[in-house]
N, C-alpha and C positions, 0 to 999 in steps of 0.2 A: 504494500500500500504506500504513495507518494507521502511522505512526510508536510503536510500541508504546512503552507507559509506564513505568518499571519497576514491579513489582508490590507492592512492600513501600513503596516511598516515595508511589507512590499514594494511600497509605491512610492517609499520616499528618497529621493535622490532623483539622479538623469536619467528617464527610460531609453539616451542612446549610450548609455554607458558601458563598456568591453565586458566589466565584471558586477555582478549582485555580491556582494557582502553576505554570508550564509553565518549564522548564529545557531547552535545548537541546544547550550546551557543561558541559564540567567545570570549566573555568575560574569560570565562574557559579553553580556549585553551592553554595555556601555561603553566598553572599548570597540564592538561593533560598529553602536551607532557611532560614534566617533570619527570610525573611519569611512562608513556611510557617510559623512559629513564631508570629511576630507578629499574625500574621493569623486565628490557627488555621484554617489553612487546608492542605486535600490539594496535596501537589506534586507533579506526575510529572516524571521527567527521561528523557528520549527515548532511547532503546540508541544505544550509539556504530554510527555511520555511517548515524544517520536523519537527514537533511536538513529543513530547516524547508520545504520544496519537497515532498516526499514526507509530510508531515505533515497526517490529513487530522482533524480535530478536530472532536469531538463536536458536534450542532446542537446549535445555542441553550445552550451552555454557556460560562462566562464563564472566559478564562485571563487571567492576569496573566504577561504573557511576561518572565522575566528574560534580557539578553544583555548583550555587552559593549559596547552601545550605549545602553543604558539599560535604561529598565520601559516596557513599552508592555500598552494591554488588547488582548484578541482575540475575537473572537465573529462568526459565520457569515458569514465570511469579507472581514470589517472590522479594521483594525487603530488605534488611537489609540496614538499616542507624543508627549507636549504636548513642544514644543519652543520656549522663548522666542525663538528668533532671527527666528523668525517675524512678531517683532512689530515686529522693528527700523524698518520703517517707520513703523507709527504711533506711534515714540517720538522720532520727528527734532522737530528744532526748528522750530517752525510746523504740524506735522503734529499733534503732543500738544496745543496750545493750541484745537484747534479740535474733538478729542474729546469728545464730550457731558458725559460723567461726570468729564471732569475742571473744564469748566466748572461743573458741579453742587457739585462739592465742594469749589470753590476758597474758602479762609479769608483775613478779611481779618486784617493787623495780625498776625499770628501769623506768626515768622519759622521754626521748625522744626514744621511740623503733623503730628498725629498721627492714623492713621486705623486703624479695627479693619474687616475684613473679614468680616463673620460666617457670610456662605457660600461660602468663597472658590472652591471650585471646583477648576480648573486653573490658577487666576491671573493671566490674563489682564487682567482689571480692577485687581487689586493689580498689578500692573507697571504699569499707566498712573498709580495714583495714587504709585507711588513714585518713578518717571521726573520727577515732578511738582514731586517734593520730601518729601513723604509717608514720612514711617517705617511700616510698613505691619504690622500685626497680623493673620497670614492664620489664621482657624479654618474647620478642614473635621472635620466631625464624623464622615464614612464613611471608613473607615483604609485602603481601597485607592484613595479617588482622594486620601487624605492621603499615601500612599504614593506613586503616580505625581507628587506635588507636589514633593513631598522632593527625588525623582530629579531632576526637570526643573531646581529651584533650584540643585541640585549642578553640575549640566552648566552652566546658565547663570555663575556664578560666577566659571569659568574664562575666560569671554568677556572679549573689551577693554571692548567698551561697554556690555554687560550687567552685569558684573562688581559698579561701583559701585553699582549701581540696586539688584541683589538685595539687596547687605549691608542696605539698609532695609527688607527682606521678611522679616517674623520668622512662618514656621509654627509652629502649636499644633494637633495634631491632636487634634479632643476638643470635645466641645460651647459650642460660644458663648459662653452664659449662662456659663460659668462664667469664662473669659476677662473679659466685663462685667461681671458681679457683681466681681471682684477691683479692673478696672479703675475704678469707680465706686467703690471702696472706699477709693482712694488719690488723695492731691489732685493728685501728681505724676506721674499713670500715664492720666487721664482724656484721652480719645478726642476730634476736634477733629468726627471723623465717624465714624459707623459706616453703614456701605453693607451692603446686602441683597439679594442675587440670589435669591435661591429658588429659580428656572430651573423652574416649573410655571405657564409663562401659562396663564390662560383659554382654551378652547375657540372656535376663531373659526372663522368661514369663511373669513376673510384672512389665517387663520396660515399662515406656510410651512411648508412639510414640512422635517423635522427633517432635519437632514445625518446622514452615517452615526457622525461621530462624538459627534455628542449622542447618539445612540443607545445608540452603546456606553456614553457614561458614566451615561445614564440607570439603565440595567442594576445598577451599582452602588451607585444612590445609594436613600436611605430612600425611602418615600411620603409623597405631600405634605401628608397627615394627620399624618405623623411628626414631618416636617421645622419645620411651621408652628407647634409645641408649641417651639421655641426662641426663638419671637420675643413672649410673653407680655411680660417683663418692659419696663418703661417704661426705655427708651433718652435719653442724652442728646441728639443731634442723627443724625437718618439719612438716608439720602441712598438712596433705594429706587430700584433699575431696574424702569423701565416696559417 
């Protein structure tokens, strides 16, 4: 049986909006609407005694699930919830020195370096450049995978060994250019690297097929006509994934 929605919270936010904010518990409702709010975005919150089990969710519709777990997305019948612990391995000592991109963007002679991130994504590449050493300037221009970031760096925080790494992870949810434009405007704020994932390879025959979870963050992100109008302005030093 569809887990029914309530019918007034439904409706509130943008009906052309990418994602509904999805609420399960009451506990969570506030931090919901909240981001219903933020988002302009519709929230439903599910009648007490609907189980996330018995919830069957519209196709091809994109929820942003609040719980007391965190923010996770949801889409036909995929779930993304970024979790740094996950990374713990490839930030051991010896394991990070052998990472491609941190090889790429290693500075000599510079004893605290500073890196802007300019499409950070989930963060996965900003945690390896700040495991590094790296103060890390993460910009994410789409406000719900700047949202699911937020979340994950909060959770992270709390960790032993995550903990220190994050404090050098500074989000800015908001377009790029304007982060660089600032940064380039001050002598004491200029970037040692700026890295650029775009995450829209080329068309191959040798691409692999996307996992389910680039899928779903695909779903939220601009197009890559959109995306590629941030990277006009001449950069100091970049460090682009191939």
């Amino acid at each position: 049986m569809r887990g029914a929605p309530d019918a007034a919270a439904s409706r509130v936010g943008s009906a052309e909006s990418p994602v509904t904010v999805l609420c399960f518990d009451g506990g969570s409702l506030d931090r919901a609407q909240g981001l219903s709010d933020r988002l302009d975005a519709p929230v439903a919150v599910c009648e007490a005694g609907c189980s996330e089990a018995a919830f069957i969710p519209e196709p091809g519709l994109l929820y942003l699930k609040v719980s007391r777990d965190g923010l996770s997305l949801m889409r036909d019948g995929m779930e993304l919830r970024p979790d740094f612990a996950e990374m713990l391995p490839r930030i051991k000592q010896g394991a990070l020195q052998r990472e491609m991109l941190v090889k790429a963007a290693r500075v000599k002679g510079v004893e605290a370096p500073r890196a802007v991130d300019a499409t950070a994504g989930l963060g996965e590449d900003s945690l390896l450049l700040a495991a590094a050493g790296f103060t890390v300037t993460l910009c994410e221009a789409d406000p719900v995978i700047a949202a699911l970031l937020e979340d994950a760096l909060a959770r992270a925080s709390a960790h032993e060994v995550l903990g220190p790494i994050v404090e050098r992870m500074h989000l800015v949810a908001g377009d790029s250019r304007i982060t660089l434009a600032r940064a380039g405007a001050s002598t004491g704020a200029q970037p040692d690297v700026v890295y650029l994932d775009p995450m829209f390879p080329g068309r191959t025959k040798s691409a692999a097929v996307r996992s389910s979870s680039s899928s779903t963050v695909s779903s939220a992100r601009p197009s890559p006509s959109t995306r590629s109008r941030c990277f006009r302005p001449r950069l100091p030093r970049v460090r682009a994934k191939s």
